[in-house]
C-alpha positions as CSV (number, residue, x, y, z in Angstrom):
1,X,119.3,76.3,115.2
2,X,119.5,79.4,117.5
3,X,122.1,80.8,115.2
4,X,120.3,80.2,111.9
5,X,117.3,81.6,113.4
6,X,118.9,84.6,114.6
7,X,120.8,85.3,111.1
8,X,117.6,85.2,109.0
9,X,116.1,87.9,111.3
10,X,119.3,89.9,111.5
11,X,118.8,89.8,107.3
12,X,115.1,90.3,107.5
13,X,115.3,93.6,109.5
14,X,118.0,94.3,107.2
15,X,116.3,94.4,104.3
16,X,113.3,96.3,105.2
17,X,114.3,99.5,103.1
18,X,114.2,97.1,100.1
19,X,110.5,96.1,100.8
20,X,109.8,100.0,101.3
21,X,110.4,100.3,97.3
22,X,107.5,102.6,95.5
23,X,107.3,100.5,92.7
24,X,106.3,97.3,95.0
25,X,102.8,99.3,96.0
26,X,102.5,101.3,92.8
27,X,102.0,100.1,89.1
28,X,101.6,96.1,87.7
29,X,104.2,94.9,90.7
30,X,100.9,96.0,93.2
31,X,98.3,94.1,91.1
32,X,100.1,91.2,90.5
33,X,98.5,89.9,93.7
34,X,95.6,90.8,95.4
35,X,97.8,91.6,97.9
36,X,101.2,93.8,98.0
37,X,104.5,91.4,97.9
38,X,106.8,92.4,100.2
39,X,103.8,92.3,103.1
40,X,103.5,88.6,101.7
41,X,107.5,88.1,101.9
42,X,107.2,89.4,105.5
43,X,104.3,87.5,107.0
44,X,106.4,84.1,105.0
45,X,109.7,85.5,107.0
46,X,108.3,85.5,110.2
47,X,106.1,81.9,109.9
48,X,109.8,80.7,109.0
49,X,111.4,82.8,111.7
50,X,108.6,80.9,113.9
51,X,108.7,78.0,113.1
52,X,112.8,78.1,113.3
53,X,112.6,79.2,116.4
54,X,109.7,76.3,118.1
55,X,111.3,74.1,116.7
56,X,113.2,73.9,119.6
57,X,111.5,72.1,122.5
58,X,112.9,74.4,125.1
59,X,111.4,76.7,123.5
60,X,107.7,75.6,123.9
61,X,108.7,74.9,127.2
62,X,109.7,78.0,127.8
63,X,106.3,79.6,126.9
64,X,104.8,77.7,128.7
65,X,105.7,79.1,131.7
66,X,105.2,82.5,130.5
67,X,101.4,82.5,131.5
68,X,100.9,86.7,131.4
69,X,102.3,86.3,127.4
70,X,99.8,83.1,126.8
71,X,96.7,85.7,128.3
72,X,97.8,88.4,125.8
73,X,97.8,86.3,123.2
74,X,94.3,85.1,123.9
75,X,93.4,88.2,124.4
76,X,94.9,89.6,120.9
77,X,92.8,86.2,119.4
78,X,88.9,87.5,121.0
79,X,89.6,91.1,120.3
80,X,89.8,90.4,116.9
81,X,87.0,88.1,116.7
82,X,84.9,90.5,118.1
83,X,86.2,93.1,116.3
84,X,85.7,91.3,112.7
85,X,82.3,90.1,114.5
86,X,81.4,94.0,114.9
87,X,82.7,96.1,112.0
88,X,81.1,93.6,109.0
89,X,77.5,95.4,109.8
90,X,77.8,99.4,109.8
91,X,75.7,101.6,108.3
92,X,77.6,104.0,105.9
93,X,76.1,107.0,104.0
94,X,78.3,105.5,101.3
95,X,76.7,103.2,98.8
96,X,80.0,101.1,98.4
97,X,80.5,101.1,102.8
98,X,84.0,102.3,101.8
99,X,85.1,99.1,100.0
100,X,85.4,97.3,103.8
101,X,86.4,94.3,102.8
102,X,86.8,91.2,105.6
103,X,89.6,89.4,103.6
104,X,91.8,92.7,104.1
105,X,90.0,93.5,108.1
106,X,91.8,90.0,108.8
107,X,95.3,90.1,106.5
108,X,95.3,93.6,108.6
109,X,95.2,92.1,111.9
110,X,98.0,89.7,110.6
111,X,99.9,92.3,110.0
112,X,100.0,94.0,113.2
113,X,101.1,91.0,115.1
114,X,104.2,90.4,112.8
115,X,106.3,93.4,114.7
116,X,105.0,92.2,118.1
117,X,106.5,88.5,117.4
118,X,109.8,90.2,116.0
119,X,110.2,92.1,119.3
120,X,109.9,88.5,121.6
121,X,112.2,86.9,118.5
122,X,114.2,89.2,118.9
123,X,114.8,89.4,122.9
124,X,114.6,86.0,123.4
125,X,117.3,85.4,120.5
126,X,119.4,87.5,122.3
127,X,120.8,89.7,120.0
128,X,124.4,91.0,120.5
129,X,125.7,94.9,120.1
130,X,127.8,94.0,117.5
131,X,125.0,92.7,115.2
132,X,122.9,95.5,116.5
133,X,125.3,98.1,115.2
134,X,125.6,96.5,111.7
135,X,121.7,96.4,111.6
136,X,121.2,100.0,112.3
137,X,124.1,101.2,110.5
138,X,123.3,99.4,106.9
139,X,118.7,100.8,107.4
140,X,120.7,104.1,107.8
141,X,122.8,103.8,104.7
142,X,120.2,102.3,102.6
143,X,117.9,104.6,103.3
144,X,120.3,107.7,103.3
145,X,122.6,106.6,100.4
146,X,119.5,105.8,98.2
147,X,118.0,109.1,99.2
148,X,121.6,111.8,98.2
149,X,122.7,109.7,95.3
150,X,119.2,109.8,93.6
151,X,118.4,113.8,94.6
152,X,121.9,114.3,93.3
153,X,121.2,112.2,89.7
154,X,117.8,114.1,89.5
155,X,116.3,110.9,89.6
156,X,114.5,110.7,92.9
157,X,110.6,110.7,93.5
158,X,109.1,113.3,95.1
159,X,108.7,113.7,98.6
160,X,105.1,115.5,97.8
161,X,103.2,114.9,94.6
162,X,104.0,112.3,92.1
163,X,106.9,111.9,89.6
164,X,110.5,113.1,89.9
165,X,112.0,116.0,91.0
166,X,113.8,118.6,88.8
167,X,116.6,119.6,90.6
168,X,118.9,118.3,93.2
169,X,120.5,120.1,96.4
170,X,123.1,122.2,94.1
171,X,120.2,124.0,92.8
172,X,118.4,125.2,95.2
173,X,121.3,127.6,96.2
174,X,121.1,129.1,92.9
175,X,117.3,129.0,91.7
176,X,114.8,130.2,95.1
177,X,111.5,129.5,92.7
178,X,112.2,126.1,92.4
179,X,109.2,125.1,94.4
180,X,108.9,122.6,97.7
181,X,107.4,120.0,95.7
182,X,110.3,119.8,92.9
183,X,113.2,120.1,95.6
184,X,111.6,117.3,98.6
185,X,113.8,113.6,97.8
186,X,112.0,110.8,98.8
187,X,115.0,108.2,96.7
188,X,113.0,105.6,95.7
189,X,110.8,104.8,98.9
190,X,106.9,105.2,99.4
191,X,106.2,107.2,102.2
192,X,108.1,110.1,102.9
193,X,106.7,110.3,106.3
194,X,107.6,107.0,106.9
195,X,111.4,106.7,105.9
196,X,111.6,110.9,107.7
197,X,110.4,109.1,110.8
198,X,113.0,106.0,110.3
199,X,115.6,108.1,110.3
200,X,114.2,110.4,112.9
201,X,114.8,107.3,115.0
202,X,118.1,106.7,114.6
203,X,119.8,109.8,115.3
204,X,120.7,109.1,118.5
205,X,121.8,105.7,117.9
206,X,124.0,106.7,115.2
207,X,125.4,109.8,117.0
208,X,126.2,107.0,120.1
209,X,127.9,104.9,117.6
210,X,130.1,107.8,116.4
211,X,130.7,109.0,120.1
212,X,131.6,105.2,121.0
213,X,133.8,104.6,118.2
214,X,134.9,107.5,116.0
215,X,136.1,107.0,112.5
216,X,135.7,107.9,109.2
217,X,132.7,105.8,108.5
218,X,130.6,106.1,110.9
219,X,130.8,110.0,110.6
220,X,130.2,109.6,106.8
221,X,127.1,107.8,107.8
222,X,125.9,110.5,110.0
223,X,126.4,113.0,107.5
224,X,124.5,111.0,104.7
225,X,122.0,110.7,107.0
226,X,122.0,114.4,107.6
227,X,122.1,115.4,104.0
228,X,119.0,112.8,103.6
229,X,116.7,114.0,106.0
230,X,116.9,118.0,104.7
231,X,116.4,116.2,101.7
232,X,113.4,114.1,102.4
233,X,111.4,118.0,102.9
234,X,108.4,117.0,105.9
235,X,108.8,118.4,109.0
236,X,109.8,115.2,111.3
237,X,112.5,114.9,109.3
238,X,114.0,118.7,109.8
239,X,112.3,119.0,113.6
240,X,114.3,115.5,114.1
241,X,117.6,116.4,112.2
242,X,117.9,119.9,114.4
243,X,116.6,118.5,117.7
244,X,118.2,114.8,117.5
245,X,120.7,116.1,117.4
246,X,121.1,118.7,120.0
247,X,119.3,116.1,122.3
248,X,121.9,113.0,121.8
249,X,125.1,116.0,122.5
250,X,123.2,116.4,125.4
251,X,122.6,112.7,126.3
252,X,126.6,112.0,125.4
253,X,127.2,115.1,127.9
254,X,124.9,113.4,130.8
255,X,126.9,109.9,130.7
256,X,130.2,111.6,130.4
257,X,129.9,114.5,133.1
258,X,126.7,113.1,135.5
259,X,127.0,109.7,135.1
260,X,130.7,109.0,134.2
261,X,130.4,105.6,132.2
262,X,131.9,106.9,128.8
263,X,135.3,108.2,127.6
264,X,135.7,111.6,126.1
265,X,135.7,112.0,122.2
266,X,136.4,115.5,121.7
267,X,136.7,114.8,117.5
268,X,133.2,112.9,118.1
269,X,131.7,116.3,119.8
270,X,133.5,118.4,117.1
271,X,131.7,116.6,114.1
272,X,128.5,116.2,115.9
273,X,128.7,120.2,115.9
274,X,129.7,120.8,112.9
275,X,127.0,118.4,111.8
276,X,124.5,120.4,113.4
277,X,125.9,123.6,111.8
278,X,125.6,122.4,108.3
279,X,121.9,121.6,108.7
280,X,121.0,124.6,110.2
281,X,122.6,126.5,107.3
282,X,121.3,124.3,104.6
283,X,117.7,124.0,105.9
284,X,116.7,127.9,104.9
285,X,117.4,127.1,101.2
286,X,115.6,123.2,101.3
287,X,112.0,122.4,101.0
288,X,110.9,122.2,104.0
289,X,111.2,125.9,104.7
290,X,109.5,126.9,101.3
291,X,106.7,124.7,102.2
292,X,106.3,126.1,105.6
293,X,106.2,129.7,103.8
294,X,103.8,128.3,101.2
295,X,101.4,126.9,104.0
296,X,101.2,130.2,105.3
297,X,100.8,132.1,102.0
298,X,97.7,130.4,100.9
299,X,96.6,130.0,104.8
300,X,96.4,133.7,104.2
301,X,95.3,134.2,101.0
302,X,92.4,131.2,101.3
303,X,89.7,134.1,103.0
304,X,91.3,137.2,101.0
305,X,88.5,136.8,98.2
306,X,85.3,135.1,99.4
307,X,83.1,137.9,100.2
308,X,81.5,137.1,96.4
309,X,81.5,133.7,96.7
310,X,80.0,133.5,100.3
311,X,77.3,136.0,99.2
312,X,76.7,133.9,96.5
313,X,76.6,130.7,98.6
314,X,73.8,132.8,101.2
315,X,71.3,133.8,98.7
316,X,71.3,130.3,97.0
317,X,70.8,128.8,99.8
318,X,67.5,131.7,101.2
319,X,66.4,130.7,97.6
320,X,66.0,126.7,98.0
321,X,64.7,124.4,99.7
322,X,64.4,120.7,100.4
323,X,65.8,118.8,97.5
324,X,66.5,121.8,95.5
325,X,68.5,123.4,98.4
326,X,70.9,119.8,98.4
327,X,71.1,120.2,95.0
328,X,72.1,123.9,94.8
329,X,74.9,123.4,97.7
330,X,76.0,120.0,95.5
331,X,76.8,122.3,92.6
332,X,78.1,124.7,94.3
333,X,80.6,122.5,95.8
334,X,81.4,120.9,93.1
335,X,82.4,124.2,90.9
336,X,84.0,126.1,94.0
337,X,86.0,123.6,96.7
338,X,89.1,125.5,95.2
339,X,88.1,128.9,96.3
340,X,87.8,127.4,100.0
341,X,91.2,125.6,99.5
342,X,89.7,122.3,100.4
343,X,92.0,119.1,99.0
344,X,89.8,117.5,95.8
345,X,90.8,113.8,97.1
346,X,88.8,114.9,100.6
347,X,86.0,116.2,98.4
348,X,85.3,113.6,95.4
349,X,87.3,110.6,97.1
350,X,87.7,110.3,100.7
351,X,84.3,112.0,101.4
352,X,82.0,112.6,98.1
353,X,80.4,115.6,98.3
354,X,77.4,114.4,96.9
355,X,76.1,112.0,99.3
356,X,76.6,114.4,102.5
357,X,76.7,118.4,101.0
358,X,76.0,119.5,104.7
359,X,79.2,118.3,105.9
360,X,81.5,120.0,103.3
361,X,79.3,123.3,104.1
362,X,80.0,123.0,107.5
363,X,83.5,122.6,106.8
364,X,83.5,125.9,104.3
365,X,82.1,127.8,106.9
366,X,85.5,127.2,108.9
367,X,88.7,129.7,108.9
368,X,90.8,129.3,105.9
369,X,93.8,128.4,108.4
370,X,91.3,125.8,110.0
371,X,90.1,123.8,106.2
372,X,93.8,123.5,105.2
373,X,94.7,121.5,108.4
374,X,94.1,118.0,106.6
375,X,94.6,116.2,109.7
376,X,91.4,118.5,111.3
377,X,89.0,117.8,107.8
378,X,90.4,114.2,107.8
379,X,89.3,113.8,111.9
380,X,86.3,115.6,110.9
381,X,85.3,112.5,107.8
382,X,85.9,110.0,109.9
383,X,84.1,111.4,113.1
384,X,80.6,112.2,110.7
385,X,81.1,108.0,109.4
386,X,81.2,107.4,112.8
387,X,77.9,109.3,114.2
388,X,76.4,108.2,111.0
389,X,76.5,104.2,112.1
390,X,75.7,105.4,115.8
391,X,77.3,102.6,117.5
392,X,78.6,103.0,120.9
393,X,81.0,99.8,120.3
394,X,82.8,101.6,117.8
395,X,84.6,103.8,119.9
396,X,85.9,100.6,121.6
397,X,85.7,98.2,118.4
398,X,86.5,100.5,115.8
399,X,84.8,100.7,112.1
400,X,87.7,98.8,110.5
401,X,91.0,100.1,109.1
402,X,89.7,98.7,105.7
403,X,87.1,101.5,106.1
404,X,89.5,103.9,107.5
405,X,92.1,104.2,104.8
406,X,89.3,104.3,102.2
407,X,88.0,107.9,103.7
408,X,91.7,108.4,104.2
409,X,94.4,107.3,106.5
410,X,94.4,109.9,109.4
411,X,97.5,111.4,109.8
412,X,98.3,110.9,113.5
413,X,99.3,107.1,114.9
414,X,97.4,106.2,118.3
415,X,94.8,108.4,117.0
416,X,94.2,106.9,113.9
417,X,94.3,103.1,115.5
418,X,91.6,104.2,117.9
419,X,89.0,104.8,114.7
420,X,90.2,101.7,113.1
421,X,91.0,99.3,116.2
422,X,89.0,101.1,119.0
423,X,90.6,101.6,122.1
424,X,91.0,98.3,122.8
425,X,92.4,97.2,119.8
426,X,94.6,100.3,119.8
427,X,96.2,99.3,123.4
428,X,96.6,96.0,122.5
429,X,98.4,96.0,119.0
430,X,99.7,99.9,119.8
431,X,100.5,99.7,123.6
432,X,102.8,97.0,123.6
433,X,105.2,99.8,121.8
434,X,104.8,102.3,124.7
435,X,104.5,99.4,127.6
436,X,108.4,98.0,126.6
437,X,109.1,102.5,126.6
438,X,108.2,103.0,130.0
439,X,109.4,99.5,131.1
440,X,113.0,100.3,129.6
441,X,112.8,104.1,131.3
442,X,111.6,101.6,134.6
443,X,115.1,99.8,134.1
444,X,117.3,102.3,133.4
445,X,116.2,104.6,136.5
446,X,116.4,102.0,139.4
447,X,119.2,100.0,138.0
448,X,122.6,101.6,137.7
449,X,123.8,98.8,135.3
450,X,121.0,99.1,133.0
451,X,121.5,103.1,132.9
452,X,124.2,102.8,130.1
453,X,124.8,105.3,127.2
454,X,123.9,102.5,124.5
455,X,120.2,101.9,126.8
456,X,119.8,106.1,127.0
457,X,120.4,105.8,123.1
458,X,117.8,103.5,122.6
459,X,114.9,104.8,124.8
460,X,115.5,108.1,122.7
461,X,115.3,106.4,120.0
462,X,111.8,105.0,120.7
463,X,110.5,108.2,122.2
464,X,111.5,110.0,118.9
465,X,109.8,107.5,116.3
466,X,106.4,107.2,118.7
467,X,106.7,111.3,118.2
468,X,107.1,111.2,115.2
469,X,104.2,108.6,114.8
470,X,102.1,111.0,116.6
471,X,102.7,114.4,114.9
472,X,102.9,113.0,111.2
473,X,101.1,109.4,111.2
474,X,101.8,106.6,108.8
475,X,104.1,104.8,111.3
476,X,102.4,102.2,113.1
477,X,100.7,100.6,110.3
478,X,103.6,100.4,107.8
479,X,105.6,97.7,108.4
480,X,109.3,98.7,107.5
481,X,109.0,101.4,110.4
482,X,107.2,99.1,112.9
483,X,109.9,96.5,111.8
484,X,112.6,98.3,112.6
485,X,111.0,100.0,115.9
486,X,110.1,96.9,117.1
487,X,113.5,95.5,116.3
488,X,114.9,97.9,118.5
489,X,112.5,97.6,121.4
490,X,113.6,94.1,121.4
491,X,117.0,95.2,121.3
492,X,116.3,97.6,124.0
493,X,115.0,94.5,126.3
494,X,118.1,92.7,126.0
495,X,119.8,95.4,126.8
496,X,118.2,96.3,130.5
497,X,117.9,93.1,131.4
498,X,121.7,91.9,130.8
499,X,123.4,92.5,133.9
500,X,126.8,92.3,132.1
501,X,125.9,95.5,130.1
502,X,128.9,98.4,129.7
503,X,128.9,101.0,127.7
């Protein structure tokens, strides 16, 4: 039973890039149910995966004697009873209370506790390198293959923007004014962020593959991978192409001169170089340097022109008061958020104008450079929900991630958990992540048979997809990343605490 259960995880990590498919949250396949169908194939996976596993009496036995991971769990179960307890009353400025919806608040909760399971499944199921390998190495090539083949058909989605691009990576050597948002390959995935901070993550372990065992695959990988990531167009993914990179040569260069527990692979350092050297001279012509050049340019240009538009904003609001003066500055937003380069979804959407003007003026009275930061206006939203329910618990609580996402999904993990979750909620669905991190950096210093290339590989790894979480969001909550991440950190555990690790 151990095998079987172990198999129909090994294929259920596996095929996380297939659940990752636009089309399943976008169009009649995301209304079919009320909610999306691969988070219903997951949550079905792991109640098998469960069951499967507890089937086995040991196994209960087993847990039983595992008191501290019997008081977390009781702890996970009266957080969120006190957290669905708290956020169903909260008084929003918003008619519709941001469509918070309980049903969702709680098929939420569910969610987060499906990669938490998948790491103890995953450890306790003992999962060998070999498996490991073929795990990593076929989320790479899915992702990566799916990603060149369709920028080079012209049939990928865009990384920015809806629809398909209109010209692949031939192109852009030939036509600069192609423009970011026609360039940036997303294949066929949903989040760009997401799949940039996959593969992010897996640079080091796919560079340690290639420096354990060179050959012609596993170096076409990398380079896929490679090609994929200048492709993808965000910043994780050209900040974790150029650095990865760098980083695992130096990693390889720690365990084969300081530590001396690997052999030397002069064709593996050779390729990892000339890797490097390709995506440094193919970055300048991608879209992720246009789009840091258009940033600028309309960072720039967003204050060149408001002296009329200011003065007009002044006198109208000397001239009116009271009602009149709400609904002067209501107009006025309406018919000039473009001149102070403020994102219509954040205007009409995430934060209508209408029902709080004051905010949005306090926002146009910012630096241009300051209004185009989305995650500062989107920080900014949520904070003014928050002081408007004036609830002390929410900072602990949170006001629901229902809520959250409806204003707009902040664009920075931990951060974002903390206004959905609260703190608590945050450390106890978010820290697990960071806990097994420092446990496995615990491990690797103070026992030399833990401190392996394969374990250094891995706690990269992790640090670079919890960066990446950080510094672009849409990570933690997104269940093909937290899949794989957790995956890993379950890997990881087996790892440092197998005394009969090598290499």
């Amino acid at each position: 039973m151990k095998e079987k259960t172990k198999t129909i995880l090994f294929w259920f990590i596996l095929i996380q890039p297939f659940l990752d498919l636009y089309w399943f949250y976008n169009g009649k396949l995301a209304e079919i149910l009320p909610f999306t169908l691969p988070t219903i194939i997951r949550i079905l996976a792991v109640f098998v995966i469960f069951c499967m596993f507890f089937s086995q009496k040991q196994n209960w036995q087993k847990l039983g004697h595992e008191k501290w991971q019997l008081a977390y769990f009781a702890l996970l179960i009266i957080y969120s009873a006190l957290h669905l307890f708290h956020v169903r009353n909260f008084n929003s400025i918003n008619p519709s209370d941001y469509n918070y919806s309980t049903i969702s608040e709680v098929f939420y909760l569910i969610r987060m506790l499906l990669p938490l399971l998948v790491i103890f499944f995953t450890y306790e199921l003992n999962f060998e390198k070999e498996n490991f390998k073929k795990v990593i190495t076929g989320i790479s090539g899915l992702f990566s293959f799916t990603i060149v083949i369709s920028n080079l058909f012209i049939i990928s989605l865009k990384s920015y923007e809806t629809g398909f691009i209109n010209s692949n990576i031939f192109m852009w050597f030939f036509n600069p004014n192609i423009g970011y948002s026609h360039m940036a390959s997303k294949g066929f995935f949903n989040f760009a962020n997401m799949v940039s901070a996959v593969l992010f993550m897996l640079v080091p372990i796919m560079f340690y593959f290639m420096f354990e065992n060179f050959n012609w695959k596993i170096v076409t990988l990398n380079v896929v991978q490679a090609l994929a990531m200048i492709e993808l167009g965000t910043k994780v993914a050209a900040i974790g192409l150029v650095g990865g990179i760098i980083i695992s040569i130096l990693v390889y260069f720690a365990h084969r001169f300081l530590f001396k527990n690997i052999q030397k692979n002069t064709k593996a350092t050779i390729a990892a170089i000339l890797i490097e050297i390709g995506s440094l001279a193919i970055l300048p012509f991608g879209p992720t340097i246009q789009r840091y050049n258009y940033e600028i340019y309309l960072a720039q240009q967003s204050d060149h022109n408001l002296t009329a538009t200011n003065q007009k904003l002044n006198d109208g609001l000397k001239k009116y008061k009271g009602k009149a003066r709400e609904q002067f500055l209501r107009d006025f937003i309406k018919n000039n958020y473009q001149e102070y380069a403020l994102n219509k979804k954040f205007v009409f959407k995430s934060y209508p104008y209408q029902y709080d003007p004051e905010f949005w003026l306090k926002i146009m009275k910012e630096p241009g450079e300051t209004r185009m930061q989305n995650r500062y206006v989107e920080r900014a939203m949520l904070n003014q929900v928050r002081n408007y329910n004036n609830n002390k618990l929410d900072k602990f609580l949170g006001i629901s991630y229902t809520r959250e996402t409806n204003i707009f999904n902040l664009e920075r993990d931990f951060t974002s958990q903390v206004y959905s979750l609260g703190y608590i909620g945050m450390l106890l669905f978010i820290g697990p992540y960071v806990a097994i991190l420092l446990y496995g950096i615990y491990k690797w210093s103070k026992n030399k048979k833990a401190r392996t290339y394969l374990v250094s590989s891995m706690l990269l790894s992790i640090i670079f997809m919890l960066f990446a979480a950080y510094y672009s969001g849409n990570v933690m909550d997104f269940l093909t990343a937290s899949f794989i991440l957790a995956f890993v950190e379950g890997s990881l555990l087996v790892q440092v605490n197998n005394n009969r690790n090598k290499t």
